[in-house]
C-alpha positions, 0 to 999 in steps of 0.5 A, a space after each residue: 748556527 746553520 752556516 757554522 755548519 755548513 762551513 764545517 762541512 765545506 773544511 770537512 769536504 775539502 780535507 777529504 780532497 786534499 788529504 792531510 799535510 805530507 800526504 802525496 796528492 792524488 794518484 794517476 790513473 797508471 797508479 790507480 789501475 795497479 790497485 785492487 777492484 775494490 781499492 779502485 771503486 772506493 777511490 772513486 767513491 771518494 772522489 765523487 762524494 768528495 764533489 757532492 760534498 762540496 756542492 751540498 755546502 754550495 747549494 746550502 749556503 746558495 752561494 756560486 762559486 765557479 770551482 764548484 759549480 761544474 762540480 754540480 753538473 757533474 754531480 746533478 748528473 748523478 744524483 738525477 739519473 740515481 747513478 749507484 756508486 757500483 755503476 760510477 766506477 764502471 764508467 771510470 773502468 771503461 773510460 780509462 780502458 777506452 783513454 790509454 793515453 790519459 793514465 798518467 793524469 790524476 784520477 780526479 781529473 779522469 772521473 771528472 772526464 769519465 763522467 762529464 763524457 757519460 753525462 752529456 
């Protein structure tokens, strides 16, 4: 029953990453910047619960998978320094303003970079 769940977990995850058919993918950074403070943060916020996520259901079912474990550094790196959503999206903010040239990438890869340059 427990791995039922964490496969229902998993699917529920990976709905949330990719969205539901017919829906445009994510955004890019431009994009991103031309919303609200707040639609910016709760993206972000998606973002990384999203990764958590998955890597929940990873270390649930004591799997490895490698398109998931750097998820989990990024993740660690999170949850060990108790890194506040708040403060999540301030590094995003900061990296993009810092990166003019990486806003035509999609977000996700962006928070990947914003986070995977804080937590090192």
């Amino acid at each position: 029953m427990r791995t039922i769940a964490c496969w229902l977990g998993f699917v529920v995850a990976c709905a949330g990453v990719l969205g539901p058919a017919g829906v445009a993918g994510a955004i890019t950074g431009e994009e991103w910047r031309r919303l609200g403070s707040s639609e910016r943060a709760a993206y972000v916020t998606a973002i990384v619960d999203a990764w958590n996520g998955l890597v929940v259901v990873q270390e649930a079912l004591g799997s490895k998978d490698a398109g998931i474990t750097v998820f989990a550094e990024i993740m660690t790196c999170v949850r060990d320094r108790l890194i506040p959503p708040a403060e999540v999206h301030a590094i995003v903010e900061r990296y993009t303003e810092s990166h003019p040239g990486l806003r035509g990438k999609d977000m996700p890869d962006i928070v990947f970079a914003a986070l995977a340059q804080h937590c090192r």
